[in-house]
C-alpha positions as CSV (number, residue, x, y, z in Angstrom):
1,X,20.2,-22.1,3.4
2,X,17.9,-19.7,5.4
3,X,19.5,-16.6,6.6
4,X,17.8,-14.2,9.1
5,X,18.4,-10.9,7.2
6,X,18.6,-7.6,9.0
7,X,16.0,-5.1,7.1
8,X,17.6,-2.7,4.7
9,X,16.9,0.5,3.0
10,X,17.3,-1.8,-0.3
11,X,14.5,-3.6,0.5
12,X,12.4,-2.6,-2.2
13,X,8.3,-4.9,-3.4
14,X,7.7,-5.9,-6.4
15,X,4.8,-3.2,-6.5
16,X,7.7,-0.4,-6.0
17,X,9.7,-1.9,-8.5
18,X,7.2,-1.6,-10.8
19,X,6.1,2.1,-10.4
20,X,10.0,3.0,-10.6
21,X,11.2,4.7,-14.2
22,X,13.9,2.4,-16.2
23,X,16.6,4.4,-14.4
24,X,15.5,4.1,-10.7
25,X,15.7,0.6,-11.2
26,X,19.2,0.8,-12.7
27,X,20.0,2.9,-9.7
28,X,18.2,0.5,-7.3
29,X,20.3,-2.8,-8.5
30,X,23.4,-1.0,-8.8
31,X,23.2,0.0,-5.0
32,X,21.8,-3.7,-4.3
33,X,25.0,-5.4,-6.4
34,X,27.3,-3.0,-6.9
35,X,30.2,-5.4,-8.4
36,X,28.1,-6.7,-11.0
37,X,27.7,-3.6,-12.9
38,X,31.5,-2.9,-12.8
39,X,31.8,-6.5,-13.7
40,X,29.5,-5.9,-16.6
41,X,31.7,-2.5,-18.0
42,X,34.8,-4.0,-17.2
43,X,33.7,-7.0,-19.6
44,X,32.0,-5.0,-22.2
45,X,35.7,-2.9,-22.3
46,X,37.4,-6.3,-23.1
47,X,35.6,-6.8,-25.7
48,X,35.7,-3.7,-27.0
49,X,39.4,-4.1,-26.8
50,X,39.5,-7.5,-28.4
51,X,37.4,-6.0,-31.7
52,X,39.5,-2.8,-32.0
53,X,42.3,-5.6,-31.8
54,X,41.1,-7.6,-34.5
55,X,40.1,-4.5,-36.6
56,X,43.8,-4.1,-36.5
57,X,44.9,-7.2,-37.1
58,X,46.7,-8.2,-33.7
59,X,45.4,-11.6,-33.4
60,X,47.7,-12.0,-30.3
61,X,45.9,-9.4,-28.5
62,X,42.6,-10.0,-29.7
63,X,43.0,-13.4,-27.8
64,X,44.4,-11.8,-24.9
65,X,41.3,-9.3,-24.3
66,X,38.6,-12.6,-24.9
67,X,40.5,-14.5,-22.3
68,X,40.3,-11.3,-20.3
69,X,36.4,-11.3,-21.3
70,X,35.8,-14.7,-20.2
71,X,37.6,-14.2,-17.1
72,X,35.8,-11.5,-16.2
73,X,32.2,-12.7,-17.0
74,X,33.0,-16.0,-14.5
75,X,34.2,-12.8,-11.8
76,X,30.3,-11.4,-12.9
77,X,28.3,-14.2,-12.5
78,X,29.7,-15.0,-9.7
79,X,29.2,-11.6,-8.1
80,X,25.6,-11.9,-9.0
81,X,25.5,-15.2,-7.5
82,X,27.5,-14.3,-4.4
83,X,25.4,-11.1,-3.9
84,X,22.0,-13.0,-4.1
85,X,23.1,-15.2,-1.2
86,X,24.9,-12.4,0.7
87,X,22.1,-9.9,0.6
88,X,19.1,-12.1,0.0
89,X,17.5,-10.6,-2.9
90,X,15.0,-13.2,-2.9
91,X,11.6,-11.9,-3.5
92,X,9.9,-14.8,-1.9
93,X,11.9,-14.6,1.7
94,X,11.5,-10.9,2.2
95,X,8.6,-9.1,4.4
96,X,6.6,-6.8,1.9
97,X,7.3,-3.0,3.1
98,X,3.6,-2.9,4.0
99,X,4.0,-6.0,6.7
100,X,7.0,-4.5,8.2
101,X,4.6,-0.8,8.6
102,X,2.0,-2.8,10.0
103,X,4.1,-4.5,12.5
104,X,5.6,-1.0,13.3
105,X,2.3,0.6,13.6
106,X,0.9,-2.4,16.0
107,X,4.4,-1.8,18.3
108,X,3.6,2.0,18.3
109,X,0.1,1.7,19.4
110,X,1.5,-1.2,21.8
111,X,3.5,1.6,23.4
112,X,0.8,4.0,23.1
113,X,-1.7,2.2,25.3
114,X,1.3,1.5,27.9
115,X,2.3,5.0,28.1
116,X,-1.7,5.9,28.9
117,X,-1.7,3.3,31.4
118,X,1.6,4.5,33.2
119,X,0.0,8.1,33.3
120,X,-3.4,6.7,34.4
121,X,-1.5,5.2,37.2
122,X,-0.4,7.9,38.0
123,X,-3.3,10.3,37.6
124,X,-5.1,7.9,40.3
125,X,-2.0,7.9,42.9
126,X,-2.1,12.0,42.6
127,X,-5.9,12.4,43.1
128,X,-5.6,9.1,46.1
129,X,-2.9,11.5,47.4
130,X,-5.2,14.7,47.2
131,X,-7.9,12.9,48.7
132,X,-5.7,11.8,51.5
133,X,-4.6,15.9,51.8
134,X,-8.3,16.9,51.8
135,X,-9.0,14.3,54.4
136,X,-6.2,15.3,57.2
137,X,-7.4,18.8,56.3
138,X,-10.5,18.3,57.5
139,X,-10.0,16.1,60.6
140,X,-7.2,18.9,61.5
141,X,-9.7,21.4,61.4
142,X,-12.0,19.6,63.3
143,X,-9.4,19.6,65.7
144,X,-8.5,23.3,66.0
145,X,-12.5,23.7,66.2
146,X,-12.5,21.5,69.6
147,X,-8.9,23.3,70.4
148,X,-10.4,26.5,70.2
149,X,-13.5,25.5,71.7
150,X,-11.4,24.3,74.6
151,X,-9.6,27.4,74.2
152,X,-12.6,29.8,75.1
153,X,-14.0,27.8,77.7
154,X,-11.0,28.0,79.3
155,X,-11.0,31.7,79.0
156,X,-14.2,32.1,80.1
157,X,-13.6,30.6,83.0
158,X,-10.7,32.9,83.6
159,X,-12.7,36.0,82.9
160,X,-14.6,34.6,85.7
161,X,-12.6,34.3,88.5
């Protein structure tokens, strides 16, 4: 049965589980499966139940709390079971943190490079468009030059007459 998981923040390597202290990795697979540790205390009270009965000498209840014991270490095992389907704890079918940073960095730098080319793109349409400016600039004042050219030869021959 493969199942395309969604990543977690339980996702945890081996290499990480490693490094963790004996109580971050109680933590971790509490948080990962949380109804097998309540299946584990609630079992563990039955039997502590079932001893203080026998201590006693209520065999009636004593046999009560096992049943209760066995009931509830079929509810654990199946939660662990259940819970390594549902949430895929499988070591093996899992992308190691360091694949899924590498992926992340590659899509960054993806981005990167298309967000330098979008603003080169545009850094080459403003300086066409400056070009463009300088060029009317200069045919227009080549223009007023022959205007006022124009201009004083037409006064002159004003001042003339």
């Amino acid at each position: 049965m493969n199942m395309s998981r969604i990543p977690s923040s339980f996702d945890v390597t081996q290499k990480e589980l490693e490094e963790m202290s004996f109580w971050e990795r109680v933590k971790h697979h509490c948080k990962q499966q949380p109804f097998v540790p309540i299946g584990a205390l609630l079992t563990t009270g039955a039997v502590i139940m079932a001893a203080e009965s026998i201590r006693v000498g209520n065999k009636r209840n004593a046999q009560y709390y096992f049943r209760w014991r066995v009931g509830l270490q079929a509810a654990t095992l199946t939660a662990l079971v259940a819970g390594s389907i549902i949430y895929g704890t499988t070591v093996a079918g899992n992308k190691s943190k360091e694949e899924r940073m590498k992926e992340k960095a590659k899509m960054r730098e993806k981005l990167w490079i298309q967000e330098l080319e979008r603003r080169d793109r545009e850094t080459q349409a403003r300086k066409e468009k400056a070009e463009n400016a300088r060029l009317k600039v200069k045919e227009n004042e080549e223009s007023i030059r022959q205007l006022e050219k124009e201009l004083s030869e037409l006064e002159s021959k004003l001042n003339k007459k």
